[in-house]
MIDRENVO-960419 format. One record per residue (C-alpha): residue in one letter; z, x, y. Coordinates in pm, whole numbers, padded with zeros to 5 digits, always signed. Example, Ala and Ser with C-alpha at 12.3 -4.5 7.8 and 13.67 -1.06 7.14 Angstrom:
residues 2
A+00780+01230-00450
S+00714+01367-00106
This chain:
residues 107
X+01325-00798-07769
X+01315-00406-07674
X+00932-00389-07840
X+00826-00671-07552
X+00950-00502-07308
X+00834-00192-07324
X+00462-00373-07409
X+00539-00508-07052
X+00628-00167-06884
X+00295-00009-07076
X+00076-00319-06944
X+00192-00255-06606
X+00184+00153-06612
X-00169+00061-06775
X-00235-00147-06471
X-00123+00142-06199
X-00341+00389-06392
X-00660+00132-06367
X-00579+00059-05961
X-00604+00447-05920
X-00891+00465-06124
X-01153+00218-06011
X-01295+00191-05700
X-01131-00015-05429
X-01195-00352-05445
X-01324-00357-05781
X-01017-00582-05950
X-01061-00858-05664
X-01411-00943-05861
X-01383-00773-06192
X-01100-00738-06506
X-01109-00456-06701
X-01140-00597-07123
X-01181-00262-07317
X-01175+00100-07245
X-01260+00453-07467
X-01206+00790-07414
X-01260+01080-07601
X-01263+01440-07538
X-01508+01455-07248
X-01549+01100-07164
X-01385+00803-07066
X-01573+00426-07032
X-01445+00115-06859
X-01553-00197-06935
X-01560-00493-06727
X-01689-00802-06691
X-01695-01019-06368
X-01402-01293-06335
X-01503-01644-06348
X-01400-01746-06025
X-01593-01873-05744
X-01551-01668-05384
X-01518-01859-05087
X-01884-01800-04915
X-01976-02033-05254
X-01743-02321-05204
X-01973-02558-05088
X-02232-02519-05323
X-02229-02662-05723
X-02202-02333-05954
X-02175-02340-06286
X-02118-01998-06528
X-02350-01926-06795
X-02228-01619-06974
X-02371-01264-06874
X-02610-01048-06755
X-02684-00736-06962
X-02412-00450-06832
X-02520-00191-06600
X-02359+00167-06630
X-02230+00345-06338
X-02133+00704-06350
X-01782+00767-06151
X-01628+01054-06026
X-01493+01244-06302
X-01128+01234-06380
X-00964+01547-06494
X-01252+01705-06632
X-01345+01357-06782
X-01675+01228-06733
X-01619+00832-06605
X-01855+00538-06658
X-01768+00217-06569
X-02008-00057-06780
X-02001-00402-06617
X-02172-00717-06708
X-02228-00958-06394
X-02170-01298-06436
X-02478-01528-06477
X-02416-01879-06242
X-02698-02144-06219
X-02638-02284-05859
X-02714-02635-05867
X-02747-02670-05522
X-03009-02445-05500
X-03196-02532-05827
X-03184-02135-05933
X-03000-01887-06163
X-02837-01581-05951
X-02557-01411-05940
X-02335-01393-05698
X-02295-01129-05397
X-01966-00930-05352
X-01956-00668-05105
X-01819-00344-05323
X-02071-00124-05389
């Protein structure tokens, strides 16, 4: 029982560390599935959530996987180089007969 529940207070230190890394805004759209570091780097990865904002909830989307990721170079972090890597959802809108993704105001 003791293992769990320091898991729990890790996941949620992990999750303070993340909200003072990345960009405001960023964790409304996006969840962070791997990171690395190493001596002079360290890479977030995330991938868009699969959930459909408001300005979209009249039309018919449906997700199709992912674009290929797009690397953005951060502000560095303690001498740390920081690039975030993040793969934008792919959404065919049927009620516009097209493929697109969709906007989100963050960068």
């Amino acid at each position: 029982m003791m293992i769990f529940a320091s898991r729990k207070i890790m996941h949620e230190s992990l999750n303070l560390l993340i909200d003072l890394v990345l960009p405001e805004g960023v964790k409304k759209y996006f969840e962070v599935v791997k990171h690395e570091s190493d001596i002079d780097n360290l890479h977030l990865y995330l991938d868009e959530l699969n959930i459909i904002p408001v300005e979209y909830k009249d039309d018919k989307l449906e997700s199709k996987g992912f674009y290929d990721s797009v690397t953005i170079q951060d502000f560095p972090i303690r001498g740390r180089n920081v690039f975030l890597h993040i793969r934008r959802r792919r959404w065919i809108n049927h009620s516009k007969e097209k493929k697109s993704y969709l906007e989100i105001g963050i960068w």
